[in-house]
C-alpha positions as CSV (number, residue, x, y, z in Angstrom):
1,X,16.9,98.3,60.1
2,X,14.0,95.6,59.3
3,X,10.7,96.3,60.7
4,X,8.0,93.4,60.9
5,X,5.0,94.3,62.1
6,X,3.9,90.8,63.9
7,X,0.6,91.8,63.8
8,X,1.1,91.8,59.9
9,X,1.8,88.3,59.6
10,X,-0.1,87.1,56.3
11,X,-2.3,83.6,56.1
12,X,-1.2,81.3,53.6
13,X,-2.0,82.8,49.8
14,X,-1.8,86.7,51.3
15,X,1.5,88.3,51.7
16,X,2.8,90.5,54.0
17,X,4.6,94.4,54.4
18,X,7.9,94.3,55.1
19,X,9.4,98.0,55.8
20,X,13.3,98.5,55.5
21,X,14.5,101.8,56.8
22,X,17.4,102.9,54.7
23,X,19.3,106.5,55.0
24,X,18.0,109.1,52.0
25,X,21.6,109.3,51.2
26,X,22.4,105.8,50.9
27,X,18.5,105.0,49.3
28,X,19.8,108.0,46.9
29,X,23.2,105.8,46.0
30,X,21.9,102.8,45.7
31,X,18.7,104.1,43.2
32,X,21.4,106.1,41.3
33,X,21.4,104.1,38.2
34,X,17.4,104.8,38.4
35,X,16.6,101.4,38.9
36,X,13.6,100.5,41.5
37,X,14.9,100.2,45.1
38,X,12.0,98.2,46.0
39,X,12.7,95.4,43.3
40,X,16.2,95.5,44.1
41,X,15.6,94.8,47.3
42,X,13.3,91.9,46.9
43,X,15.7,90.5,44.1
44,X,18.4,90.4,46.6
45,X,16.7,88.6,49.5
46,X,15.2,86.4,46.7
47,X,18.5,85.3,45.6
48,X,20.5,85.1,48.8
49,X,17.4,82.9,50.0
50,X,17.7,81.2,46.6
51,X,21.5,80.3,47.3
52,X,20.8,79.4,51.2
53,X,18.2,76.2,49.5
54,X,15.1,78.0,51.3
55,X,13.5,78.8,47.8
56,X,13.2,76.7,44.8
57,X,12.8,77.9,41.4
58,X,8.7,78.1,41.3
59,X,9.3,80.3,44.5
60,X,11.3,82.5,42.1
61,X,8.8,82.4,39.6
62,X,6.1,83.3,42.2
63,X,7.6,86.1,44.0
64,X,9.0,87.7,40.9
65,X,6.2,87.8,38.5
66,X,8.4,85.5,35.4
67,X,6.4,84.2,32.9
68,X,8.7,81.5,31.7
69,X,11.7,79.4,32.5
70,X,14.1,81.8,30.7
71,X,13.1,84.9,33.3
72,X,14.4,82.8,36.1
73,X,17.7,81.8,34.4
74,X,18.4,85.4,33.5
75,X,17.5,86.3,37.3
76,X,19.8,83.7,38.5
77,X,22.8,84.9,35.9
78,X,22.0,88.0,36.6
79,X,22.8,87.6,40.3
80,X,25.7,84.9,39.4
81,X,24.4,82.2,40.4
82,X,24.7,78.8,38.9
83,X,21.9,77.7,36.6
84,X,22.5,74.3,37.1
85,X,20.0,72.3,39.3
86,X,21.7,70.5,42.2
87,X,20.4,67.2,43.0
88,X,18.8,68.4,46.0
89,X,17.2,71.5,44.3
90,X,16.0,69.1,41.9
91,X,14.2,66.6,45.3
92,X,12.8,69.7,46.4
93,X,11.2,70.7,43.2
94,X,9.5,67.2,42.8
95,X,8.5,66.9,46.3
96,X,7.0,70.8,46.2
97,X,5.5,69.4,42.6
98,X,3.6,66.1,44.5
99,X,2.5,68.7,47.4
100,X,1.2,70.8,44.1
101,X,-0.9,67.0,42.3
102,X,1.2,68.0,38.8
């Protein structure tokens, strides 16, 4: 289950809590490998929002923590999806780049 507290919803530039309530038993399975459950989480909304053309690559960048170019690439391999920039990826970049004054 998703829980959003609408009371929690952030101004622009803050962010907000998001609570997923997952069985120990399956939170157990799916941390197995030791990984972070919390990352993995955000990494897969990230990229399924990624793939649905609701995020752009600074979005990535942003909500991720990458440094450089090369994180995002190995986050979107990583995930398999296509590294190539889609023409309409590519208008949504420049227009969020003209919002930005770069």
């Amino acid at each position: 289950m998703l829980e959003i507290d609408p009371s929690a919803r952030a101004p622009l530039g803050s962010s907000m809590n998001v609570t997923v309530r997952i069985p120990d038993e399956l939170a157990q399975r799916l941390a197995a490998e030791g990984g972070d459950l919390e990352r993995a989480v955000l990494e897969a909304i990230v990229a399924d929002a990624y793939r649905a053309g609701r995020l752009i690559r600074p979005d990535l960048r942003r909500l991720l923590g990458f440094q450089t170019g090369h994180e995002i690439d190995g986050f979107l391999k990583a995930h398999g999806i296509d590294d190539g920039i889609t023409p309409k990826e590519l208008h949504r970049q420049l227009e969020t780049l003209d919002r930005l004054g770069r």
